[in-house]
DOLUM-926509 format. One record per residue (C-alpha): residue number from 1; residue in one letter; x, y, z. Coordinates in steps of 0.5 Angstrom, whole numbers, padded with zeros to 4 digits. Each point is the difference from the previous one (the first is absolute). Layout:
N
SITE  zaba  zami   east  north     up
SITE   NUM     a      X      Y      Z
...
***
This chain:
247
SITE  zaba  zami   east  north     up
SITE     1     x   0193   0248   0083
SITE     2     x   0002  -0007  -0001
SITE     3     x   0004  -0004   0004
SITE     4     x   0004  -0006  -0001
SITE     5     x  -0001  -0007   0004
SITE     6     x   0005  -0002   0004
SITE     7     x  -0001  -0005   0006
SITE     8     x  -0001   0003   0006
SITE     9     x   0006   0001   0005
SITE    10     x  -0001  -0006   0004
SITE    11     x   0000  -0006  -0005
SITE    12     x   0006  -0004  -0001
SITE    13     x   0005   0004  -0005
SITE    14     x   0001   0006   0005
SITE    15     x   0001  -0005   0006
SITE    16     x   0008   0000  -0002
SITE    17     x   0001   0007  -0001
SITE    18     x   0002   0005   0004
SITE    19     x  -0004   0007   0002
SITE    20     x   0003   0004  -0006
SITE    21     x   0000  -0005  -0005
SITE    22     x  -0008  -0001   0003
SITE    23     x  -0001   0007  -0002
SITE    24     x   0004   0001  -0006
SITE    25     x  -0005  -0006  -0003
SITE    26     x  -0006   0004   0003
SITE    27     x   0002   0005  -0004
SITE    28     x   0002  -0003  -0006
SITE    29     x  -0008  -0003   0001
SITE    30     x  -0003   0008  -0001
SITE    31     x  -0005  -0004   0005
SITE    32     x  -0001   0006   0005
SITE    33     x  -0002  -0004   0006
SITE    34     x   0006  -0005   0000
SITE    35     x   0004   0006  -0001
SITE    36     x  -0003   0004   0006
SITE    37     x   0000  -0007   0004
SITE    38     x   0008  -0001  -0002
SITE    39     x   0002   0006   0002
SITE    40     x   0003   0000   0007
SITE    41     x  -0003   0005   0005
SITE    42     x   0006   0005   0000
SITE    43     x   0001   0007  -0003
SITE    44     x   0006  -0004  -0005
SITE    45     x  -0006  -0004  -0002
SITE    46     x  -0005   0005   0000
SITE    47     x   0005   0004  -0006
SITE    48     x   0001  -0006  -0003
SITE    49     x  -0008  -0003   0000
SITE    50     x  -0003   0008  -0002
SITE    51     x   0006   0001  -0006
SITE    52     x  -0002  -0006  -0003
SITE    53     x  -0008   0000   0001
SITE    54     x  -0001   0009  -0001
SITE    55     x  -0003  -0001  -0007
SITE    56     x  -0006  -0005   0001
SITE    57     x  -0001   0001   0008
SITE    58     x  -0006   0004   0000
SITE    59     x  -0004  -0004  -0005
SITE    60     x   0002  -0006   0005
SITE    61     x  -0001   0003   0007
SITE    62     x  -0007   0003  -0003
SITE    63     x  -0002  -0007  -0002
SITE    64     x   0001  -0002   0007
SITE    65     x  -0004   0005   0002
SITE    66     x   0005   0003   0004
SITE    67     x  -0004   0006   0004
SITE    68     x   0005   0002   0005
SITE    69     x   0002   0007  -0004
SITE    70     x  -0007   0002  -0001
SITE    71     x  -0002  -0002   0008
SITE    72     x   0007   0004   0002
SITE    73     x  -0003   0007  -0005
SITE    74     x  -0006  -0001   0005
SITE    75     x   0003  -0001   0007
SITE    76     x   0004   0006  -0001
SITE    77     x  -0005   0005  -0004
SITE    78     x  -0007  -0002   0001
SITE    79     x   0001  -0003   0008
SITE    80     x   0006   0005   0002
SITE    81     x  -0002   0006  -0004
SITE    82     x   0006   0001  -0002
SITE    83     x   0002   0006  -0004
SITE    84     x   0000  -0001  -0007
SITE    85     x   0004   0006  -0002
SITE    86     x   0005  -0002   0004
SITE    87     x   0007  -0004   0000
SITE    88     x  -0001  -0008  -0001
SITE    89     x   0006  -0005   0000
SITE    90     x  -0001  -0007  -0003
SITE    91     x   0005  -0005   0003
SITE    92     x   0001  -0006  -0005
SITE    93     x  -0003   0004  -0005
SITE    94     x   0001  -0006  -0005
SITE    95     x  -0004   0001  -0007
SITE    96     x  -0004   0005   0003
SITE    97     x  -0007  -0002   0003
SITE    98     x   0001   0003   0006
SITE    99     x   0001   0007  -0003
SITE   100     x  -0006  -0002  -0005
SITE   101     x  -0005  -0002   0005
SITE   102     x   0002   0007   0004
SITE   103     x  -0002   0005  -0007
SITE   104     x  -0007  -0005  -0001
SITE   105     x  -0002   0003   0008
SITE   106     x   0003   0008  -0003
SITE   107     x   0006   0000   0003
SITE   108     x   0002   0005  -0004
SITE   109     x   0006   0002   0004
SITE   110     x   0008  -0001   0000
SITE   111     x   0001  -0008  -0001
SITE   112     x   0008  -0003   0002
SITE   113     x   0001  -0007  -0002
SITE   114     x   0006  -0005   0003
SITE   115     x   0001  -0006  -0003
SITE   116     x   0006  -0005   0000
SITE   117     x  -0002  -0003  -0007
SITE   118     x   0004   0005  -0006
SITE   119     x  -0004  -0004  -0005
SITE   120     x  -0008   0002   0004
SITE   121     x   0003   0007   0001
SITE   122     x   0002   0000  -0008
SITE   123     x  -0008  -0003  -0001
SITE   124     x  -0003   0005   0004
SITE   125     x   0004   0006  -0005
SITE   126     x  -0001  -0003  -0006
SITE   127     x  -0008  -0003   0002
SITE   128     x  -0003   0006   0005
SITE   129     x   0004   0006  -0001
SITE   130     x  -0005   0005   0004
SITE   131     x  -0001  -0005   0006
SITE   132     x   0006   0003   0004
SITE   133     x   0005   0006   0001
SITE   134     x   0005  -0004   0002
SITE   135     x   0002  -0007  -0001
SITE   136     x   0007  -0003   0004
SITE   137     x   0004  -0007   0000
SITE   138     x   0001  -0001   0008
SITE   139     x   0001  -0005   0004
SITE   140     x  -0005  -0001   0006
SITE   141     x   0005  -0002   0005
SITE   142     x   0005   0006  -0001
SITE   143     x  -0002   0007   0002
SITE   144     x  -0003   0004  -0006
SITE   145     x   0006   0005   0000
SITE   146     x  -0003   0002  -0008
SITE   147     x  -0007   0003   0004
SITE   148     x   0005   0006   0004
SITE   149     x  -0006   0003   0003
SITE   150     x  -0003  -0003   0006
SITE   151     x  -0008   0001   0003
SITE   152     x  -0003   0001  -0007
SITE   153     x  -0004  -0005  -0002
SITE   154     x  -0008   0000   0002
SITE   155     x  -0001  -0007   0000
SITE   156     x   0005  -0006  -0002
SITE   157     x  -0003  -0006  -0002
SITE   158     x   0004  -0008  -0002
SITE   159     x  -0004  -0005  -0003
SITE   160     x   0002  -0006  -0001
SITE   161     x   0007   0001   0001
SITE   162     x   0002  -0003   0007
SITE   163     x   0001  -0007  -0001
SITE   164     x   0006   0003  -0003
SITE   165     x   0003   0005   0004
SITE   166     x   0005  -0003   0005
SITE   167     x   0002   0006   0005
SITE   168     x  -0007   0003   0002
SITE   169     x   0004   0004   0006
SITE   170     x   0004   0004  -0005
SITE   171     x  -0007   0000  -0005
SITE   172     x  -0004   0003   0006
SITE   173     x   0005   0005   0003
SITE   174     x   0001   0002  -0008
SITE   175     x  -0009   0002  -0001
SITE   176     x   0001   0003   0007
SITE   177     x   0004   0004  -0003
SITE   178     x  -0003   0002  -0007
SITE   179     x  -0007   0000   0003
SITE   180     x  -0004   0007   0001
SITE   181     x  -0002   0001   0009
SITE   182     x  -0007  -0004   0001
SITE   183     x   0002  -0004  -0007
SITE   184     x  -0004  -0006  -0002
SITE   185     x   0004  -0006  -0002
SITE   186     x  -0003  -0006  -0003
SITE   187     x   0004  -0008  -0001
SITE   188     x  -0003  -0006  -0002
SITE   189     x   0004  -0006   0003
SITE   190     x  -0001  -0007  -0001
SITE   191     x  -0005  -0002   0006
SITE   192     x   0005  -0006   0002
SITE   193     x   0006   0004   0000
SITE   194     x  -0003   0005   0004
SITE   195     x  -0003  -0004   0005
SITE   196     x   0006  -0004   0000
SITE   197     x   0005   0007   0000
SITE   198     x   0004  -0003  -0006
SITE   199     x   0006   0004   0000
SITE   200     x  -0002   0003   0007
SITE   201     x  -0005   0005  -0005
SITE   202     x  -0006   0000   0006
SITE   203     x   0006   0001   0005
SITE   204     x   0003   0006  -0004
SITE   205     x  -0006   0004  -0001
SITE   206     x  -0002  -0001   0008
SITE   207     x   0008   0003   0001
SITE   208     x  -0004   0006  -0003
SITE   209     x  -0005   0000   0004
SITE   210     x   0004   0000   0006
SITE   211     x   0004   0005  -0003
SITE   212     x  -0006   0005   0001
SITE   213     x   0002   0000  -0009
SITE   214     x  -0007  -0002  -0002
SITE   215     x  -0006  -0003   0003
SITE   216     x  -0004  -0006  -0003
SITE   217     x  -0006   0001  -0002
SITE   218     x  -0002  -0007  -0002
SITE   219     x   0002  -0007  -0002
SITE   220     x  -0006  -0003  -0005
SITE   221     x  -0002  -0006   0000
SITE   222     x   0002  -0005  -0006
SITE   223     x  -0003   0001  -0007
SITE   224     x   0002  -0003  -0007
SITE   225     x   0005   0002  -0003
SITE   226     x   0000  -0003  -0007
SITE   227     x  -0005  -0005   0000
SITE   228     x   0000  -0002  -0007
SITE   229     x   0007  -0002  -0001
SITE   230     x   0001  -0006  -0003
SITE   231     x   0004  -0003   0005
SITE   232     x  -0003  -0003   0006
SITE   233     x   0005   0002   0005
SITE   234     x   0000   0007  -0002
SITE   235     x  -0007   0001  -0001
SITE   236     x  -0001  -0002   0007
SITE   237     x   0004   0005   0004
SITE   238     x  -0003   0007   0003
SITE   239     x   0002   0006   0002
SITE   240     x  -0001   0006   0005
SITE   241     x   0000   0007   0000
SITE   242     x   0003   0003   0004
SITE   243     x  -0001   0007   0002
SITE   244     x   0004   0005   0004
SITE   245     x   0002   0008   0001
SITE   246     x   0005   0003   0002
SITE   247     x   0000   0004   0005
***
Protein backbone atom coordinates (compact mmCIF):
# COMPACT_ATOMS: atom_id res chain seq x y z
CA UNK A 1 0.00 0.00 0.00
CA UNK A 2 1.33 3.34 -1.33
CA UNK A 3 0.43 6.53 0.59
CA UNK A 4 0.52 9.70 -0.37
CA UNK A 5 3.06 12.83 1.20
CA UNK A 6 1.31 15.29 3.15
CA UNK A 7 3.08 17.46 5.73
CA UNK A 8 2.71 16.29 9.23
CA UNK A 9 -0.34 17.70 11.20
CA UNK A 10 1.86 20.29 13.27
CA UNK A 11 3.38 22.26 10.48
CA UNK A 12 2.09 25.44 9.63
CA UNK A 13 -0.77 24.66 7.17
CA UNK A 14 -2.69 23.05 9.56
CA UNK A 15 -2.22 25.73 12.64
CA UNK A 16 -5.38 27.57 11.28
CA UNK A 17 -7.64 24.86 10.81
CA UNK A 18 -10.30 23.83 13.10
CA UNK A 19 -10.17 20.13 14.43
CA UNK A 20 -12.93 18.81 11.59
CA UNK A 21 -10.99 20.51 8.83
CA UNK A 22 -7.64 18.93 10.35
CA UNK A 23 -9.47 15.68 9.85
CA UNK A 24 -10.96 16.24 6.60
CA UNK A 25 -7.30 17.19 5.38
CA UNK A 26 -5.96 14.09 7.30
CA UNK A 27 -8.11 11.90 5.31
CA UNK A 28 -7.97 13.40 2.02
CA UNK A 29 -3.96 12.87 2.59
CA UNK A 30 -5.03 8.72 2.83
CA UNK A 31 -1.81 8.78 5.06
CA UNK A 32 -2.96 6.63 7.90
CA UNK A 33 -1.22 7.73 11.09
CA UNK A 34 -2.11 11.59 10.28
CA UNK A 35 -5.61 10.27 10.08
CA UNK A 36 -5.68 8.37 13.47
CA UNK A 37 -3.81 11.27 15.29
CA UNK A 38 -6.58 13.73 13.72
CA UNK A 39 -9.24 12.04 15.04
CA UNK A 40 -10.75 13.11 18.16
CA UNK A 41 -10.82 10.52 21.01
CA UNK A 42 -14.55 10.29 21.05
CA UNK A 43 -16.96 7.69 19.64
CA UNK A 44 -18.29 10.56 16.70
CA UNK A 45 -14.59 10.48 15.96
CA UNK A 46 -13.82 6.67 16.16
CA UNK A 47 -16.87 6.18 13.43
CA UNK A 48 -15.72 8.61 11.32
CA UNK A 49 -11.77 7.90 11.62
CA UNK A 50 -12.81 3.65 10.92
CA UNK A 51 -15.63 4.54 8.17
CA UNK A 52 -12.62 6.41 6.14
CA UNK A 53 -9.50 3.98 7.22
CA UNK A 54 -11.76 0.22 7.04
CA UNK A 55 -10.06 -0.81 3.70
CA UNK A 56 -6.31 -0.30 4.35
CA UNK A 57 -6.29 -0.47 8.33
CA UNK A 58 -4.78 -3.84 8.39
CA UNK A 59 -1.96 -3.51 6.37
CA UNK A 60 -1.14 -0.23 8.41
CA UNK A 61 -1.64 -1.44 11.94
CA UNK A 62 0.37 -4.77 10.85
CA UNK A 63 3.27 -2.66 9.61
CA UNK A 64 3.30 -0.87 13.05
CA UNK A 65 3.75 -3.94 14.59
CA UNK A 66 0.71 -4.05 16.41
CA UNK A 67 0.71 -6.98 18.50
CA UNK A 68 -2.24 -6.20 20.90
CA UNK A 69 -4.74 -9.10 19.22
CA UNK A 70 -2.53 -11.87 19.18
CA UNK A 71 -1.29 -11.05 23.15
CA UNK A 72 -5.12 -10.69 24.08
CA UNK A 73 -5.96 -14.58 21.88
CA UNK A 74 -3.00 -15.41 24.79
CA UNK A 75 -4.10 -14.01 27.75
CA UNK A 76 -7.61 -15.29 27.50
CA UNK A 77 -6.70 -18.89 25.63
CA UNK A 78 -3.40 -19.85 26.68
CA UNK A 79 -3.04 -18.00 30.14
CA UNK A 80 -6.89 -18.41 31.48
CA UNK A 81 -8.01 -21.75 29.59
CA UNK A 82 -10.61 -20.18 28.26
CA UNK A 83 -13.19 -22.58 26.85
CA UNK A 84 -12.50 -22.73 22.99
CA UNK A 85 -15.78 -24.01 21.97
CA UNK A 86 -17.61 -21.25 23.99
CA UNK A 87 -19.56 -18.09 23.39
CA UNK A 88 -16.69 -14.90 22.81
CA UNK A 89 -17.75 -11.03 22.07
CA UNK A 90 -15.46 -8.99 20.73
CA UNK A 91 -15.91 -5.21 21.70
CA UNK A 92 -14.81 -2.87 18.78
CA UNK A 93 -14.32 -5.74 16.50
CA UNK A 94 -13.11 -3.21 13.69
CA UNK A 95 -11.92 -5.02 10.88
CA UNK A 96 -11.60 -7.98 12.65
CA UNK A 97 -8.07 -8.72 13.95
CA UNK A 98 -9.30 -9.55 17.10
CA UNK A 99 -11.63 -12.41 15.90
CA UNK A 100 -8.76 -13.53 13.57
CA UNK A 101 -6.13 -14.00 16.47
CA UNK A 102 -8.83 -16.17 18.31
CA UNK A 103 -9.29 -18.66 15.24
CA UNK A 104 -5.20 -18.49 14.98
CA UNK A 105 -5.18 -20.10 18.92
CA UNK A 106 -8.43 -22.63 17.88
CA UNK A 107 -11.18 -20.81 19.09
CA UNK A 108 -13.30 -22.72 17.13
CA UNK A 109 -16.69 -21.65 18.88
CA UNK A 110 -19.34 -18.98 18.44
CA UNK A 111 -17.63 -15.38 17.91
CA UNK A 112 -19.88 -11.76 18.22
CA UNK A 113 -18.39 -8.64 16.74
CA UNK A 114 -19.74 -5.17 17.83
CA UNK A 115 -18.62 -2.36 16.06
CA UNK A 116 -19.45 1.31 15.83
CA UNK A 117 -17.82 1.84 12.25
CA UNK A 118 -20.48 0.29 9.53
CA UNK A 119 -17.61 0.60 6.99
CA UNK A 120 -15.32 -2.11 9.46
CA UNK A 121 -18.26 -3.91 9.93
CA UNK A 122 -18.84 -4.01 5.96
CA UNK A 123 -14.99 -5.30 5.39
CA UNK A 124 -15.21 -7.94 8.06
CA UNK A 125 -18.63 -9.45 5.69
CA UNK A 126 -17.07 -8.78 2.51
CA UNK A 127 -12.99 -9.88 3.43
CA UNK A 128 -13.33 -12.60 6.46
CA UNK A 129 -16.95 -14.20 6.07
CA UNK A 130 -16.05 -17.32 8.14
CA UNK A 131 -14.61 -15.37 11.25
CA UNK A 132 -17.95 -14.39 13.07
CA UNK A 133 -21.62 -15.36 13.55
CA UNK A 134 -22.52 -12.26 14.15
CA UNK A 135 -21.68 -9.10 13.21
CA UNK A 136 -23.59 -5.57 14.96
CA UNK A 137 -23.22 -1.71 14.80
CA UNK A 138 -23.25 -0.45 18.40
CA UNK A 139 -22.20 2.08 20.10
CA UNK A 140 -20.20 1.50 23.22
CA UNK A 141 -21.48 3.96 25.52
CA UNK A 142 -25.26 2.78 24.85
CA UNK A 143 -26.87 -0.63 26.51
CA UNK A 144 -26.58 -3.19 23.74
CA UNK A 145 -30.07 -3.77 23.49
CA UNK A 146 -29.41 -5.79 20.16
CA UNK A 147 -27.46 -8.76 22.44
CA UNK A 148 -31.12 -9.69 24.11
CA UNK A 149 -29.65 -12.71 26.27
CA UNK A 150 -27.74 -11.89 29.30
CA UNK A 151 -24.86 -14.20 31.19
CA UNK A 152 -23.91 -15.77 27.65
CA UNK A 153 -20.60 -14.95 26.74
CA UNK A 154 -17.40 -17.08 28.13
CA UNK A 155 -15.03 -14.37 27.49
CA UNK A 156 -15.24 -10.82 26.39
CA UNK A 157 -12.19 -9.09 24.99
CA UNK A 158 -11.88 -4.89 23.58
CA UNK A 159 -8.67 -4.25 21.97
CA UNK A 160 -7.58 -1.01 21.32
CA UNK A 161 -11.00 0.65 21.62
CA UNK A 162 -11.13 2.60 24.82
CA UNK A 163 -9.75 5.62 23.92
CA UNK A 164 -12.88 6.03 22.50
CA UNK A 165 -15.46 5.20 24.75
CA UNK A 166 -16.87 7.86 26.51
CA UNK A 167 -19.20 6.36 29.46
CA UNK A 168 -17.52 3.11 30.94
CA UNK A 169 -20.05 2.97 33.60
CA UNK A 170 -22.70 2.05 31.26
CA UNK A 171 -20.00 0.02 28.83
CA UNK A 172 -19.00 -1.88 32.23
CA UNK A 173 -22.53 -2.72 33.78
CA UNK A 174 -23.59 -3.80 29.90
CA UNK A 175 -20.39 -6.66 29.87
CA UNK A 176 -21.70 -7.28 33.13
CA UNK A 177 -24.60 -8.37 31.72
CA UNK A 178 -23.79 -10.31 28.50
CA UNK A 179 -20.86 -12.16 30.11
CA UNK A 180 -21.16 -15.72 31.41
CA UNK A 181 -20.84 -16.41 35.68
CA UNK A 182 -16.78 -16.69 36.47
CA UNK A 183 -16.25 -15.20 32.73
CA UNK A 184 -12.83 -13.59 31.79
CA UNK A 185 -13.07 -10.18 30.54
CA UNK A 186 -9.96 -8.44 28.67
CA UNK A 187 -9.27 -4.69 27.53
CA UNK A 188 -6.38 -2.78 26.64
CA UNK A 189 -6.27 0.76 27.49
CA UNK A 190 -3.76 3.27 26.87
CA UNK A 191 -1.45 3.44 29.99
CA UNK A 192 -1.86 6.94 30.53
CA UNK A 193 -5.27 7.06 30.50
CA UNK A 194 -5.56 4.31 32.73
CA UNK A 195 -3.31 5.32 35.16
CA UNK A 196 -4.84 9.03 35.00
CA UNK A 197 -8.72 7.49 35.20
CA UNK A 198 -9.39 9.62 31.93
CA UNK A 199 -13.08 9.73 31.65
CA UNK A 200 -13.25 7.94 35.09
CA UNK A 201 -12.30 4.58 33.19
CA UNK A 202 -10.22 2.92 36.29
CA UNK A 203 -12.76 4.80 38.69
CA UNK A 204 -15.85 2.71 36.84
CA UNK A 205 -14.18 -0.50 36.81
CA UNK A 206 -13.23 -0.39 40.58
CA UNK A 207 -17.32 0.64 41.27
CA UNK A 208 -17.53 -2.86 39.71
CA UNK A 209 -15.21 -4.31 41.96
CA UNK A 210 -17.04 -2.59 45.20
CA UNK A 211 -20.43 -3.87 43.77
CA UNK A 212 -18.87 -7.63 44.33
CA UNK A 213 -19.85 -7.47 40.02
CA UNK A 214 -16.38 -8.48 39.05
CA UNK A 215 -12.94 -9.23 40.85
CA UNK A 216 -9.59 -7.92 39.24
CA UNK A 217 -7.40 -10.27 38.24
CA UNK A 218 -4.74 -7.92 37.18
CA UNK A 219 -3.57 -4.59 35.74
CA UNK A 220 -0.15 -5.47 33.42
CA UNK A 221 2.46 -3.18 33.16
CA UNK A 222 3.01 -1.09 29.98
CA UNK A 223 4.03 -2.70 26.63
CA UNK A 224 4.17 -1.13 23.13
CA UNK A 225 1.45 -0.61 21.38
CA UNK A 226 2.28 0.19 17.89
CA UNK A 227 5.64 0.69 18.01
CA UNK A 228 6.59 1.03 14.18
CA UNK A 229 4.23 3.95 13.67
CA UNK A 230 5.88 6.47 11.75
CA UNK A 231 4.74 8.99 13.71
CA UNK A 232 6.68 9.49 16.78
CA UNK A 233 4.29 10.56 19.12
CA UNK A 234 2.19 7.38 18.48
CA UNK A 235 4.95 5.26 18.44
CA UNK A 236 5.55 5.93 22.01
CA UNK A 237 2.32 5.22 23.68
CA UNK A 238 1.86 1.76 25.60
CA UNK A 239 -0.90 0.16 26.64
CA UNK A 240 -2.03 -2.31 29.66
CA UNK A 241 -3.95 -5.18 29.76
CA UNK A 242 -6.38 -5.52 32.00
CA UNK A 243 -7.79 -8.42 33.19
CA UNK A 244 -11.14 -9.17 35.26
CA UNK A 245 -13.84 -12.00 36.06
CA UNK A 246 -16.85 -11.86 36.71
CA UNK A 247 -18.00 -12.89 39.68
Amino acid sequence: MQYLDIQPLQSRSFRNLTGAQVFTQAIMSSKPEGIMKAAPDTTAGAEELFDSWADSYDSALLSWKYLAPKRVADIAFAEFGTNKGGNLLDLGCGTGLGGQAARVVGFAGKLVGVDISQASINYVRNRKPDTYHELHYGNLNMPMTFLMRDNVFHAVISIGVFRYVEKFDVLFKEIHRVAAKRAIIIFTHLAASWDSDVRQCRSAAQEMEKMGLWSLVRVGEPEEYMPNNPDEELAQETIRYVVYRKR
